[in-house]
N, C-alpha and C positions, 0 to 999 in steps of 0.2 A: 407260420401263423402266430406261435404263444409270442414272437419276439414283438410283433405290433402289440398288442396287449397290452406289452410289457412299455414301451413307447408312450403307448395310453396315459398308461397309470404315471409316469413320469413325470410328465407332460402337465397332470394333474395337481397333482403332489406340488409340483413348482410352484402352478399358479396358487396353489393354496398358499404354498411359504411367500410368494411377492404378495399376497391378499393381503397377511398379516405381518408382513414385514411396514407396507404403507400403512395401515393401523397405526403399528408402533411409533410410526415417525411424526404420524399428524400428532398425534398424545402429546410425544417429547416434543414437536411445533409448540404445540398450546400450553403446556407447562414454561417452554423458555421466554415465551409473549408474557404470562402470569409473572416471573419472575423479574422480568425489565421493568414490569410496571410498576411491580414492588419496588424496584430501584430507583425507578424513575428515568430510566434510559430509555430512550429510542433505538430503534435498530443502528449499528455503525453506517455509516456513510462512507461511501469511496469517490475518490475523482477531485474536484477541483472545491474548497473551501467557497459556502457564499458569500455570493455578492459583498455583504456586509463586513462580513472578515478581511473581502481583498479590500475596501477600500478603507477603514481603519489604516489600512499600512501601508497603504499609497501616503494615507494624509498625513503621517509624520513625516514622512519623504525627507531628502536632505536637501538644502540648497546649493549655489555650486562653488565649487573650491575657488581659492583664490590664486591668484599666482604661486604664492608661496608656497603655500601649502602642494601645488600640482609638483616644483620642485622641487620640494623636501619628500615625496612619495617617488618621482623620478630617482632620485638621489639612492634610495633604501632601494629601490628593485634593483639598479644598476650593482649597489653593494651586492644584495643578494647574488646576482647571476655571478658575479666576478667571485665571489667564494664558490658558488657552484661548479665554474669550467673550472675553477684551479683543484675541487677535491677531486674531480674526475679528469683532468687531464688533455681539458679540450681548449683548444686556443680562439681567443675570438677573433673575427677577419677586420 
């Protein structure tokens, strides 16, 4: 029987410590809200930038290459790969 008691009192104990453990947290909540404000920040954001950000950088966008230019980029990657298979030792088909 003392071992229930003892269970009891535990049991108690705990929720006293989660009581004041959520206390503690709402506190330090409301102080790091007081502290943003003084800064002037909003909470961070996560996920996708808005609307307004994406399309800024939509609208510098490029226009499209011209011949030459699509050749002289062919031209550098073909270099590229062909220094590639020769430092590693692979042959191209």
């Amino acid at each position: 029987m003392p071992r229930s008691a003892g269970t009891i009192r535990n049991l108690s104990l705990l929720a006293a410590a989660l009581d004041g453990l959520e206390l503690q947290k709402q506190r330090i909540d409301e102080q790091i809200q007081e502290v943003r404000a003084l800064l002037g920040k909003s909470p961070a954001r996560r996920g996708r930038p808005p609307a307004s950000a994406a399309s800024s950088v939509a609208k510098r966008g490029r226009g499209p290459l011209s011949a030459a230019a699509r050749k002289k980029i062919a031209a550098a990657q073909k270099r590229r790969w062909a220094a590639y298979r020769k430092a590693n030792g692979t042959k191209s088909e």
